[in-house]
C-alpha positions, 0 to 999 in steps of 0.5 A: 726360541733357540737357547745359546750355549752360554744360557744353557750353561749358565741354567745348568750350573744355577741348577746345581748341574741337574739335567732334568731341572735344567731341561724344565727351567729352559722348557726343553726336554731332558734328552735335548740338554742331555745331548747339549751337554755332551757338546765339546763347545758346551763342556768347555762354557761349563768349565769356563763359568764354573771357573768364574764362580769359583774366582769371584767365591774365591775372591769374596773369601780372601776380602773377608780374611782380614776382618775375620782375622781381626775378629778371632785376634779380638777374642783371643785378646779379650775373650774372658773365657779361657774356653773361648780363648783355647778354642780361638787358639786352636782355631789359629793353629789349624787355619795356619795349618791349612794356609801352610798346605794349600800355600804349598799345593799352589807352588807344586800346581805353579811347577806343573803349569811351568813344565806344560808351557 
């Protein structure tokens, strides 16, 4: 039975790219996935998927903001522990921090993506 590009890349990442788990899975040799691998068509179905599995993780991470935001607003505001408070305060500031940074690694990549179109 022969195993179609998408099967393959789709066993490799689920084996967190490892060529002789993967080889073992599908019930091929190592060398075949090994060479597989190597195809231009293959790498590009890998970058692909990867790319889908970062959007949907992505995506699901960006659904739970708003409920983990109302959660750390809650403890910050009822929290009878100062210590509680002061971490959650904390907390604020650095994901605000990171939100800042990755907000503007975004803009400088959407300049990159501009100037090579």
């Amino acid at each position: 039975m022969k195993i179609s590009d998408e099967e393959l890349c789709a066993v490799f990442l689920q084996c967190g790219g490892n060529q002789a788990e993967t080889a073992r899975t599908l019930g091929i040799s190592a060398p075949t996935v090994c060479k597989r691998l190597k195809n231009p068509k293959v790498k590009k179905l890998i970058f692909q998927q990867r790319r889908k599995i970062l959007e949907a993780s992505s995506n699901k991470l960006i659904s739970l903001n708003l409920e983990a935001v109302n959660t750390i607003e809650k403890l910050l505001r009822t929290a009878e522990s100062d210590y509680i408070k002061m971490s959650v305060a904390l907390k604020i500031l650095s994901f605000s921090k990171d939100f800042l940074t990755i907000e503007d690694i975004i803009k400088r990549l959407d300049k990159i993506e501009a100037k090579q179109q």
